[in-house]
C-alpha positions, 0 to 999 in steps of 0.5 A, spaced: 613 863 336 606 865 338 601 859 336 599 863 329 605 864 327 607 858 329 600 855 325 601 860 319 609 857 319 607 850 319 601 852 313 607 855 309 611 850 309 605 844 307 603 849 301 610 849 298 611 841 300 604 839 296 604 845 290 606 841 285 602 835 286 595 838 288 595 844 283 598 840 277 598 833 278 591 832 281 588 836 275 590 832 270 582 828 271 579 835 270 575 836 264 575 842 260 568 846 260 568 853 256 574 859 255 578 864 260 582 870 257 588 869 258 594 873 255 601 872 250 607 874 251 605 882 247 599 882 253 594 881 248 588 878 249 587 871 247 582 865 248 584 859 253 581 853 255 578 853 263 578 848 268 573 847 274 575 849 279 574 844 285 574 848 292 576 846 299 576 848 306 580 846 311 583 840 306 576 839 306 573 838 298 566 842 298 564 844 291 567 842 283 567 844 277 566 852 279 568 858 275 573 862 279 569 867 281 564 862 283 569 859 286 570 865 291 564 866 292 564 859 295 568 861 300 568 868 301 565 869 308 570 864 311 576 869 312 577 877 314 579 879 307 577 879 300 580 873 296 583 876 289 584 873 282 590 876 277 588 880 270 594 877 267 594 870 266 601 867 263 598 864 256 595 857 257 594 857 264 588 856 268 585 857 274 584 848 277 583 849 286 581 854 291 584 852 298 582 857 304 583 855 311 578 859 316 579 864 321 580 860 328 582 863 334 588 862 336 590 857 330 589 861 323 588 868 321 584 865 315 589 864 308 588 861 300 591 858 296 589 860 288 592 854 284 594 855 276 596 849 271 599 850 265 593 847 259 598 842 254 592 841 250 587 835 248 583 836 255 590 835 259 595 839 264 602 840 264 606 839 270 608 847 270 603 851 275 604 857 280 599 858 286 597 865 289 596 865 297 594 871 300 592 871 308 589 876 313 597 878 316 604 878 313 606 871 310 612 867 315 618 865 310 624 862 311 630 865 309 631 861 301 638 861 298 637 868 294 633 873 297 632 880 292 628 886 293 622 886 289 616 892 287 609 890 287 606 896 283 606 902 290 609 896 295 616 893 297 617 886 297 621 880 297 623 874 292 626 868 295 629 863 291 630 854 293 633 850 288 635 843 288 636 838 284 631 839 277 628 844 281 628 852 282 622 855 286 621 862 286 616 865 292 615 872 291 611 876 297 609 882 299 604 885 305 598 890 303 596 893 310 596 887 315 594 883 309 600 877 306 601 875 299 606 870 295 606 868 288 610 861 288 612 857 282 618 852 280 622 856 275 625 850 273 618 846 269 614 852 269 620 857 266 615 863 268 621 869 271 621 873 277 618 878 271 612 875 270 611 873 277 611 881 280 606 882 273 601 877 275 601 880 283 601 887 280 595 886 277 591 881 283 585 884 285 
């Protein structure tokens, strides 16, 4: 295995092992400043409240309470591809972190990582959250207990299940051009369905 794809490996594994405790756990200190438009279950749009987003390169914390699109902004010459953001948001999720590993030679061909919360209400988070990460070449994967193809809107993908005990992760993923995505959730405590990970990655842009 090539130092990248060995380097992308160990990357995968580290965001699937630390999701939940840095996309959920870590904002429940976040504070709540203004609204985003989220939609219900009909797709009808629907005020709900935002986070700052708090950003980090390479593990680093470089900027707090931005917008998501200031959050981007932040980073974006940092990897050879365009960060997106989903139109469709499930009900009371939020946008809380933006991780993005640089470009480097021989290490990284650049990778984010787009974390959402689940709002509970009275300024505080649930522990259901789902994450979006994009990198500059296919995401590598493991192969998982359930491997089922997917579509996403004109491309094939693949969704890949990882349960144990309390716990159902689901990783949807697809490749656009040389570029990688995933969309990663715990079933088990979001209760969001592969439907609605393949509708979240259909509207990414």
């Amino acid at each position: 295995m090539s130092k990248v794809l060995r380097a992308a490996a160990n990357i995968r594994a580290r965001r699937i092992a630390a999701m939940f405790a840095t996309a959920s756990l870590a904002v429940l200190s976040l504070s709540v400043t203004g609204h985003v438009q989220a939609a219900d279950a009909s797709g009808r749009r629907r005020a709900a409240p935002s986070s700052p987003v708090r950003v980090y390169v390479g593990g680093q914390q470089i900027a707090s309470g931005q917008s998501l699109s200031g959050a981007i902004s932040a980073v974006r010459s940092r990897v050879p591809f365009t960060i997106g953001s989903p139109g469709y948001v499930p009900a009371r999720y939020v946008a809380v972190s933006l991780f993005v590993t640089p470009q480097q030679r021989d290490v990284s061909k650049g990778f984010s990582t787009l974390s959402y919360a689940f709002f509970a209400g009275k300024n505080s988070y649930g522990p259901a959250a789902f994450a979006i990460d994009q990198g500059a070449s296919p995401l590598a994967f493991v192969a998982g207990s359930g491997v089922v193809s997917a579509t996403i809107g004109a491309y094939g993908g693949t969704l890949r299940e990882f349960r144990t005990p309390g716990h159902d992760l689901l990783i949807l993923s697809w490749t656009e051009g040389t570029n990688g995505y995933d969309i990663t959730t715990d079933a088990a405590i979001s209760h969001l369905s592969a439907p609605t990970l393949t509708r979240i990655a259909t509207s990414l842009r």
